[in-house]
N, C-alpha and C positions, 0 to 999 in steps of 0.2 A: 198865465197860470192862475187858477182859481185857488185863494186865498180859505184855505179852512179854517176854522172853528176857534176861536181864542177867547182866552177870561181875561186878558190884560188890557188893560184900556192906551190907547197910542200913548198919550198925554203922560205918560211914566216914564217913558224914555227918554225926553229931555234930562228928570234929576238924577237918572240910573247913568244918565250919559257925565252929569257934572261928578257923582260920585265915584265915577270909574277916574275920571279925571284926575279927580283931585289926588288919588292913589297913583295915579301912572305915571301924571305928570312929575314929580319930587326925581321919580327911579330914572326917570330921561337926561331930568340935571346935573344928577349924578355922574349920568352916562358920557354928558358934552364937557362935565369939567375933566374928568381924567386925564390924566396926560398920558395917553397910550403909550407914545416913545420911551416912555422910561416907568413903563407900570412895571415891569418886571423886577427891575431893581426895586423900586420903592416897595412891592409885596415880599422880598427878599431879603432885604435891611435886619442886621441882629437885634434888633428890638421889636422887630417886625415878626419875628420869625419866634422869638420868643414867649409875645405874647398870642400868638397864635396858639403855641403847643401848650403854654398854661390854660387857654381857654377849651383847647378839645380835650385834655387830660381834665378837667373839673367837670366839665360839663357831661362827661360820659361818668363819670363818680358819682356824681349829683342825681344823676339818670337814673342808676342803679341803685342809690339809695331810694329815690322816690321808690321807684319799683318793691325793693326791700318792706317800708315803711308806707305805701301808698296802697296797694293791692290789701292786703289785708283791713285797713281801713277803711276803704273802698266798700271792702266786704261788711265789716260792721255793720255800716250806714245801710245799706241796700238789706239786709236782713234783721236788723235789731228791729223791732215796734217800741222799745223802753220812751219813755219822753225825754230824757236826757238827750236821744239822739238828737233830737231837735236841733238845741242850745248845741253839742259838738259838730253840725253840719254847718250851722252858721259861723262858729269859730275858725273852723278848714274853708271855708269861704274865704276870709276875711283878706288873705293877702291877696287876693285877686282882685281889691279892690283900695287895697289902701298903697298910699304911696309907696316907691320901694324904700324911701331913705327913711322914710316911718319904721318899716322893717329892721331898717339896721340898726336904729338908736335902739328898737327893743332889742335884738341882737346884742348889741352893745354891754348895752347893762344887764343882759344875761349870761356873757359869757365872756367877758370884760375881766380886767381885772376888779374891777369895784362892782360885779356884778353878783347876785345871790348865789349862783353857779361857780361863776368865773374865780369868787376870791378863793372858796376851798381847794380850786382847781389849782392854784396858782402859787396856796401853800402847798401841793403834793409836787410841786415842778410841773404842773401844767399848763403853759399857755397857749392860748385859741383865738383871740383875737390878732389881727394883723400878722394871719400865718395863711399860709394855702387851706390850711383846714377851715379857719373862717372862709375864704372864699366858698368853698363847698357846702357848706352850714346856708350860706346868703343864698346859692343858688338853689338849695332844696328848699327853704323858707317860701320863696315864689314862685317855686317852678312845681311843688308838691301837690297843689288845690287842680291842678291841669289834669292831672293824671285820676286823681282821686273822681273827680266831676267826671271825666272821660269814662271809667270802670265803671261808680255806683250806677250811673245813669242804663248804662248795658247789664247791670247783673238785673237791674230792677225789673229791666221789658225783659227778658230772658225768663223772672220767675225760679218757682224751686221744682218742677217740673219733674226733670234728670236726675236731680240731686236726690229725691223719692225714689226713684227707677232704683237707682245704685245704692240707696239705702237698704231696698226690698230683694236686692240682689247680693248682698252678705257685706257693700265695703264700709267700711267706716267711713267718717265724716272729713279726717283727713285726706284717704284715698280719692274720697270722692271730686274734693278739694281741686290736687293736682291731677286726678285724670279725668274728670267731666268739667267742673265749674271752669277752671281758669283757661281747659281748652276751648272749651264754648265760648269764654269770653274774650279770646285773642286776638280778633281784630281790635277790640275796645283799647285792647292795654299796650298792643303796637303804637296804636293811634294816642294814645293818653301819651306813651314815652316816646314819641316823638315830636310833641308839643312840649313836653317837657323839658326835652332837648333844645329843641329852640329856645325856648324864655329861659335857660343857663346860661345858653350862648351870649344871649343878647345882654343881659343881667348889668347892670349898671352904679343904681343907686345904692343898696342896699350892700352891695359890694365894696363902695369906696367909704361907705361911712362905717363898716365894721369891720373892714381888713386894711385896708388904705389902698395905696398905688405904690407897692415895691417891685422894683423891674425883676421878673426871673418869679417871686415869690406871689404877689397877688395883683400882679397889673395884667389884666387879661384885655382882650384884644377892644371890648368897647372901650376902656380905660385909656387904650393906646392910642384912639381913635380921638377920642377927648383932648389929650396930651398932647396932640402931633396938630390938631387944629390952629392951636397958638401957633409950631413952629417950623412946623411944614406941611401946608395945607393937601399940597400934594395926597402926599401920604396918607393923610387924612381920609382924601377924597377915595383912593387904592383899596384901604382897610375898608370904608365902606362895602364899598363893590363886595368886595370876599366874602363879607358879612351876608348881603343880599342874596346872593348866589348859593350861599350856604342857606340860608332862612330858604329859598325857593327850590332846595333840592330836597329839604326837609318834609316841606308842604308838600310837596307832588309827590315822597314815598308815601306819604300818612293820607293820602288824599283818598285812596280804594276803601281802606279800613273806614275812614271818616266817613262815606258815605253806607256801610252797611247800617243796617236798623239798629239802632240803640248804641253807636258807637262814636257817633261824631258827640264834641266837644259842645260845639255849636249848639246840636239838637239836644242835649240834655239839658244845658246849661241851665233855661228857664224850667224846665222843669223839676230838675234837681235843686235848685234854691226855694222853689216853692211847696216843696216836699216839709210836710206837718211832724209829718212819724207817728202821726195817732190812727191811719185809719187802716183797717185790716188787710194782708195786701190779697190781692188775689187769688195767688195760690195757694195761700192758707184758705180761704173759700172756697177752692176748686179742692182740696185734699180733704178738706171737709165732709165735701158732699153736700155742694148748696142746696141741692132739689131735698135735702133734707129736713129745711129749715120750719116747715108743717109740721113735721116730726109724725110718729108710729111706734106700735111698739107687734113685740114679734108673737109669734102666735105658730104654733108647729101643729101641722097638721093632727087632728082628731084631742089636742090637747087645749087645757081651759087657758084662755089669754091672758094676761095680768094685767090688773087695773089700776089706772091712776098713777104716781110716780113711787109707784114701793122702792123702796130700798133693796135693789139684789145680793145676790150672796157674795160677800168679800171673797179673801183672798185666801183664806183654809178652804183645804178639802171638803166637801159636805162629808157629812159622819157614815159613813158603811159604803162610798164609791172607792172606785179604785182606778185613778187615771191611768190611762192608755199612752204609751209614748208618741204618736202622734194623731190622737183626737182634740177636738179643740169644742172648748165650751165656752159660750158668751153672757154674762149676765150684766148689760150697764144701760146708763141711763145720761140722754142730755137731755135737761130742764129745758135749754135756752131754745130745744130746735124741737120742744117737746116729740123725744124719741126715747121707748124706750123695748130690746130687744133683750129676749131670754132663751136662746137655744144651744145644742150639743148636736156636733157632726161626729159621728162612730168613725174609728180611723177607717182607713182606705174606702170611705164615702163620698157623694157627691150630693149638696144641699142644694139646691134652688134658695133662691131668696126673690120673694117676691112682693108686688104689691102697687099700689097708682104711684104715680109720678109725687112726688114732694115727702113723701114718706120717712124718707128716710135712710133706707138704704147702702147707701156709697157714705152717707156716715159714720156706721155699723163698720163697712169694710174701712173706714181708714182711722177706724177707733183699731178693729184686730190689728193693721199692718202696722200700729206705732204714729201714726199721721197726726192723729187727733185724741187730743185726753178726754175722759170721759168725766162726769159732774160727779159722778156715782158707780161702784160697779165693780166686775173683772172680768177680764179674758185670763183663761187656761190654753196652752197651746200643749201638748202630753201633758206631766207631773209638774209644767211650772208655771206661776203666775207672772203672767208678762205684762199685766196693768190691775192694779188695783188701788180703789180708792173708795171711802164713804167716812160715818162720824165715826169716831174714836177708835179708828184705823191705820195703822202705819201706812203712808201712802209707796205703794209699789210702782217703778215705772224699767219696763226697760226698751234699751232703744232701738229703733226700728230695725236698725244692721244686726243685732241678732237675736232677735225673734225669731229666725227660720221660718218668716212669713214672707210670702212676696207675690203684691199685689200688680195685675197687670189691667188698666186701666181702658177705657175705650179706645184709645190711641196708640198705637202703638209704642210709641215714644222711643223709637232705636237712637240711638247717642250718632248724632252726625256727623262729627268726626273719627269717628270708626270704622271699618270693615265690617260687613255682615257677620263672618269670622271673626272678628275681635271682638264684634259686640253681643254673641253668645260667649264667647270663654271669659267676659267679664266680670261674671261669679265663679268660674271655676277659681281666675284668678285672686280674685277678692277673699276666698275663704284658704287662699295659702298655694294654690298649684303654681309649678311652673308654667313659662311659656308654651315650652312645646307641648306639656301634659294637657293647659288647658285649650291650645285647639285643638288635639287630639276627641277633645270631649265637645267642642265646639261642633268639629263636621261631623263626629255620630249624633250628635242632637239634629243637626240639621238635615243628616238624612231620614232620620227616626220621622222628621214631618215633613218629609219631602221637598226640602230647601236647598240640600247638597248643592246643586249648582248656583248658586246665588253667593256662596262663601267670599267671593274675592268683591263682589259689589258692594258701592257704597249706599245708602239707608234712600238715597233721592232715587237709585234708579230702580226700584222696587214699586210694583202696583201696590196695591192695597191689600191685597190677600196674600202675597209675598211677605208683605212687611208682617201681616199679622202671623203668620206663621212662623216667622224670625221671630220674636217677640214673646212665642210660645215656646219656642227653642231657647230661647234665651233662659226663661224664668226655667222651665226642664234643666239646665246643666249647672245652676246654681243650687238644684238637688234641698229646698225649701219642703218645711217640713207641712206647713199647710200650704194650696196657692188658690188664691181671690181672684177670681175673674168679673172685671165691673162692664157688664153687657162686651163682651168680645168679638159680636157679631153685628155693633149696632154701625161701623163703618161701613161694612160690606154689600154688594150689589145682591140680591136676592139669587140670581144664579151661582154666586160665588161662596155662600151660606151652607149647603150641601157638604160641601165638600171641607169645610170648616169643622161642619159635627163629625164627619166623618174620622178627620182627626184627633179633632177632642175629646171623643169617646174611646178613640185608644189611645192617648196618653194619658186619661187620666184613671182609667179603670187602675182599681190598689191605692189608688191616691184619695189624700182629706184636701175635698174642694171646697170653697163654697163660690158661687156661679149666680150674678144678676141678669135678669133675663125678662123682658114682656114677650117672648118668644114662644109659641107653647111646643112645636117642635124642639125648641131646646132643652125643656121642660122633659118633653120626653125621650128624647133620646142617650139627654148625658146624666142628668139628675137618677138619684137613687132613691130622695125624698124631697116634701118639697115643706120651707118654713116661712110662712105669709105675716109681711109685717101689717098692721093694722092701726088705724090712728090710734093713741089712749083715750079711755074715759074719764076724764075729769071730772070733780064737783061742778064745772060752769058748763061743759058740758050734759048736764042732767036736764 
């Protein structure tokens, strides 16, 4: 047999051989000391059995508090940029690294009777230490940084991506919460609490110095394990086994989860510690509109362009217009990405926005949809001011979920743990329908673009022109009062483009668009006018 292609050089297998070793060999010792004959009694034993059931009852408490107190914090870290996060990511670090019975003394004298916590506690009738409650306390102390590393690390390669989608599609930041972000991140947080579970289980240190060893109350099974080595080794050797068995039933549920992307434990770890918190994340640049970073400013067809970084119109009315309930006017400005655009879409219109690559563009559109604040400026969407800001202006902001803007991006971005059908009645849901009302609105959007049968599929087994066409459905049954299309054909295969405008042009005919595009077929067929951004003129510029 001819021998293919390999990076690993022989010469590694010798110390991969001694370090499998040196793990294997311990769990064999184990295996030859048992006294098989009478393992059963010895796992049996009321003390045996006892501190069993105190260890699976904490450990599944402890679990669920992490979970409680973990995920959420999780979340902080993976989305805060503050520099504070820093210093708190190294702190939720910390027991992962320090001894356990270090933990318990800090325990101790936190929630001790002579502790800063513990004494008010203790004048109310509260005590905590050397109770089952401290047990639980000790095993969420070490077992909490597992869970947290295991999350932040997965919300972070995940991005705020969906959590945009579902903003621009009417849900709030909560909604969004429990029906996109934490489903999206569920293998992470299986795999976070089931590592968590384990290091409960196993909990030792930090356990005997802040709760003790009381039989029934805080002597859980390593405890017992401990205890019974002085004076019945046996037993000793038993509890082991259970223990192992348990640790290896744990690792091989958590093992699938732990191998998706951004979800092992392992694979964050180093890069979760090494995480700064200063530097901008991604998706704040992708929401941006990096190819904006040149900057432009807007220019409408047959009208004079504005020069240099004027100051546009706040957030009053100008004097003698009369806004339109769903026309949308833009007048703002970013310094840093020198951008700066000034136009009005007449309702049930369709703008082009056009212009070279760096301009700016997808700036513009994630300043209207809420994404991105502007330096200077506002957007009008009808009679209300949805961002405003400049000098001696109350600054206006509101938030992207209800804007009645919804921007649908080159991607389609369908939420992957959903039904095609669920992931158009997404907004119907989000702005208050029932279930059945919003598929109801789901499968007429979806036959409106020719999707009907694709309803019960999931978002993977969709082509690409499928997908964009859901996607279009989608943003249609959330019933947005402008919708921002950022180039919606730049996926698609040139034969597959046809039949795209063909749709686009009748959903969006009555509708306020505004539409990116280097496409001049697009140009003409869906646009009603067209508004070209232009670099500005500067002083250095001259």
């Amino acid at each position: 047999m001819i021998r293919g292609f390999t990076a690993t050089p022989r010469w590694v297998v010798l110390p991969a051989a001694v370090g499998a070793l040196l793990i294997l060999l311990p769990l064999v010792g184990i295996l030859l000391r048992i006294d098989w004959a009478h393992l059963g009694a010895l796992l049996t034993s009321e003390s045996s059995v006892a501190a069993l059931g105190l260890s699976l009852r904490t450990a599944l408490a402890s679990t669920a508090l992490c979970l409680v107190l973990g995920c959420p914090l999780a979340l902080v870290l993976a989305r805060s940029t503050a520099r504070a996060v820093r210093l708190l990511r190294s702190l939720v670090l910390l027991p992962l690294v320090l001894p356990p019975v270090v933990g318990g003394i800090a325990l101790l004298y936190t929630f001790g009777r002579t502790g800063f916590l513990g004494r008010p506690l203790a004048s109310a009738g509260v005590d905590i230490a050397f109770t089952t409650v401290a047990v639980v306390l000790a095993q969420t102390f070490v077992a909490l940084p597992f869970l947290v590393v295991s999350l932040e690390g997965a919300l972070r390669t995940a991005g705020t991506r969906y959590e945009q989608v579902a903003a621009g599609l009417g849900a709030s930041p909560t909604r969004t919460l429990f029906r996109v972000t934490l489903p999206l991140a569920a293998p992470a947080v299986l795999s976070g609490a089931a590592l968590s579970f384990a290091r409960c289980l196993g909990e030792f240190g930090a356990t005997l110095t802040f709760a003790g060893s009381l039989e029934g109350i805080t002597r859980t099974l390593p405890l017992e394990i401990y205890l019974q080595r002085e004076t019945d080794p046996d037993a000793a050797v038993a509890l082991s086994l259970l223990l192992v068995l348990v640790a290896l039933l744990v690792v091989s549920v958590s093992a699938p989860a732990r191998r998706r992307r951004g979800a092992g434990f392992r694979t964050n770890l180093a890069r979760w510690a090494s995480r700064d918190g200063a530097a901008e994340p991604p998706e704040q640049e992708e929401a941006a509109g990096a190819r904006g970073r040149e900057g432009g400013s807007a220019e409408q067809t047959g009208a004079e362009p504005p020069r240099g970084f004027e100051t546009p119109d706040g957030c009053d009315s100008a004097p003698g217009t009369t806004s339109t309930a769903d026309a949308l006017r833009v007048s703002v400005v970013h310094e840093q990405r020198r951008v700066v655009a000034e136009f009005t879409v007449e309702p049930g219109t369709t703008v082009a926005l056009l212009g070279p690559n760096g301009v700016g563009k997808s700036t513009v559109l994630g300043t209207i949809a809420g994404l991105l604040p502007p330096d200077r400026g506002a957007v009008h969407v009808g009679e209300h001011c949805v961002v405003g800001t400049g000098p001696g202006e109350r600054p206006v902001w509101v938030p992207a979920h209800r804007r009645g803007v919804a921007l649908m991006a080159q991607e389609p971005l369908l939420f992957p743990h959903l039904s095609v059908q669920d992931n158009v009645a997404f907004g119907p849901r989000a702005r208050g329908a029932g279930k059945a009302d919003g598929r109801r609105r789901a499968r007429r959007w979806l036959r409106e673009v020719g999707a009907g049968e694709f309803a019960d599929r999931r978002p993977d087994e969709l082509s690409g022109g499928q997908a964009q066409r859901v996607a279009i459905a989608r943003v249609l049954a959330a019933d947005p009062r402008v919708i921002l299309l950022d180039e919606p054909m730049s996926a698609l295969d040139v034969a597959a483009r046809p039949r795209m405008r063909s749709v686009l042009q009748r959903i969006l005919a009555g509708r306020t668009a505004v539409v990116i595009t280097h496409d001049e077929a697009d140009v003409t067929e869906l646009a009603d006018r067209v508004v070209r951004l232009e670099r500005p003129v500067s002083g250095t510029d001259r």
